[in-house]
Phi, psi and omega in degrees: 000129224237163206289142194298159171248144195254120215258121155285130169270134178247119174088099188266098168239199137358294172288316175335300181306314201272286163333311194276319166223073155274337208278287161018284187301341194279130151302305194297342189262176172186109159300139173215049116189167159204143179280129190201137170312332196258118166295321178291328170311304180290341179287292192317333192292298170320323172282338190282315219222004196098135167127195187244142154255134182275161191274332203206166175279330185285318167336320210263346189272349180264005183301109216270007176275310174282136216259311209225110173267110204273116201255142209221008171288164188301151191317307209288346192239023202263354163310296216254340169302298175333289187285008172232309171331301190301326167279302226271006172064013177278116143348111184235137166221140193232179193246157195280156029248129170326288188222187167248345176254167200273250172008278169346315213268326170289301156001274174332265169355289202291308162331267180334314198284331193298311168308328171082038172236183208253147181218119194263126150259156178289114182203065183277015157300311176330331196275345198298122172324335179294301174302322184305313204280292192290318186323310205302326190288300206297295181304347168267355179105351215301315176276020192040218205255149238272148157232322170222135162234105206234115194260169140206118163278069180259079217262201195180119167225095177295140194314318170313338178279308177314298171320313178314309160236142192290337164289358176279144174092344183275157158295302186314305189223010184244321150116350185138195218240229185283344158273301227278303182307284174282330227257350203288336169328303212256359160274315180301328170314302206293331169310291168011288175257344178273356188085179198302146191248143189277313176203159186214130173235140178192161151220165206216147175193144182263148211245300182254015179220110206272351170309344192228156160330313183205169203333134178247344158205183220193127180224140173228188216162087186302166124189126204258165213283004177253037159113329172301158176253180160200186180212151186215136188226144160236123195228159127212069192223007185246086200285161327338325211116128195239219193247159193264152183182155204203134194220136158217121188243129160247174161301341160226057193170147168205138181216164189210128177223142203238137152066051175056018173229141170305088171268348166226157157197127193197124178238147187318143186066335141272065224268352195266087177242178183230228201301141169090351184099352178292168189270020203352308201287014179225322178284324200280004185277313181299339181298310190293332175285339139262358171282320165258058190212348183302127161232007160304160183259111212286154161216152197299312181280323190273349229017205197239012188284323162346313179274345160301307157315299154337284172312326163314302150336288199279318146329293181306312203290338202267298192271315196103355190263126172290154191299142216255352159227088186287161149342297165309309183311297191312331160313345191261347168275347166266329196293334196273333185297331212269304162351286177290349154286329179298283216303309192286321170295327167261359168052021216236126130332128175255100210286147157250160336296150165331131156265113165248000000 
């Protein structure tokens, strides 16, 4: 095994934690530092998981040791990070949303490639065996042609959660509400799979927390551009906390994945199905394998693909190869959360792409 490559975390919150140890888990990897407003966070992080704490981010960017940096800060400060990473030749993998302005976010993009180094965004659901799977069924044909693509996200956040940083709930820096925060995973999935979306009509309004700026739910309306329709609904106003969930119906194929598992599937000519509607002879191939290849450290909101991703990362960086979710990719879940704020601001159908 040839010498680790070593990633600074910026910003020790939750996701910060979470970053570091899946980072744990990599032979290829190695935290070697962290950053934090709160100095004593980054100092406690460094004894936990390894590495140095720095007083400041320009510190951790002159560093001729870090190779990469993983920016783990509220949405709103993931820009102007980026972008001073990218001179200082640093590596960046960022945590969703890329930014919260569309403009910004191109920037990000445009930057990294003049400097020439790799830009990652986080959407590690991409990596869920689940997700692997219906791509794969979508590019062999298996569902013909697409009719419906449908998210839902029906979460419960409680006013304590919001207290907890004073950046959530803003316009400034958290960028928007239960789309922009929670919901975004599973907007990027429905593109994901249904393809570039064409046009969006929603609407967004806060039902219970009246402590923060902005949406607490969210109703949408798709239509993508090879003809499909979809609907995308968000809450984290549905208390206790319901299930996260993604329907994909073509004309010959229907798959349904609640919490990130497959609970239906069932495709034309496969007429043998057994439980849940599944195919055996194609979905039951798949359980066991993922049950023994999870090697993430699993978490209740995040799952555990975070180390798929992470590695993939550190791999492109390695190889010369782009990151199987580059930057650019990462614009289109923004470009759509942002859609549907126009559209609920202008009470208007929204064309994609964004006029900015």
């Amino acid at each position: 095994m040839g010498e680790r490559l070593k990633i600074g975390i910026v910003g020790c919150g939750v996701i910060g934690r979470h970053h570091a140890q899946q980072l744990q888990l990599l032979e290829t990897a190695v935290t070697a530092g962290f950053v934090d407003s709160v100095q004593e966070k980054a100092e406690q992080y460094a004894i936990e998981f390894g590495g140095r704490a720095y007083s400041n981010y320009a510190d951790m960017l002159q560093d001729p040791e870090i190779t990469a940096v993983s920016i783990c800060t509220p949405s709103g400060m993931h820009g102007e990070m980026t972008i001073a990473a990218a001179r200082a030749k640093k590596h960046v993998i960022v945590e969703k949303p890329m930014d919260i302005n569309m403009a910004m976010a191109q920037r990000m993009v445009e930057e990294c490639r003049e400097e020439g180094v790799m830009l990652a965004g986080i959407f590690q659901h991409r990596f869920d065996y689940a997700s692997l799977r219906v791509k794969q069924m979508l590019e062999e044909g298996r569902f013909g042609k697409l009719i419906l693509v449908n998210g839902n996200v029906h979460w419960y956040r409680s006013d304590a959660y919001y207290e907890s940083g004073d950046w959530r709930g803003t316009w400034t820096l958290d960028g928007g509400g239960v789309l922009m925060n929670q919901a975004i995973h599973t907007v990027d999935l429905v593109q994901y799979f249904g393809g570039p979306v064409l046009e969006v009509t929603a609407k967004t309004a806060n039902r219970t927390h009246p402590l923060i700026e902005t949406e607490d739910v969210v109703a949408a309306l798709f239509s993508f551009q090879n003809g499909a329709m979809g609907s995308f609904t968000a809450t984290s106003s549905a208390y206790p906390g319901l299930n996260t969930r993604v329907e994909i119906i073509g004309e010959t194929g229907t798959c349904i994945i609640e919490n990130n598992k497959i609970i239906y599937e069932h495709y034309k000519g496969a007429e043998n199905i057994g439980t849940h509607g599944m195919d055996p002879s194609v979905s039951n191939q798949w359980e066991p394998e993922l049950e023994a290849s999870s090697q993430g450290v699993y978490h209740k909101v995040y799952g555990d693909s975070h180390f798929s991703q992470l590695s993939n990362f550190v791999e492109a960086i390695c190889t010369g190869h782009e990151p199987r979710v580059s930057g650019e990719d990462s614009l289109h879940a923004l470009e759509l959360v942002l859609a549907v704020y126009r559209s609920q601001e202008t009470r208007q159908t929204v064309l994609l792409p964004l006029e900015l």
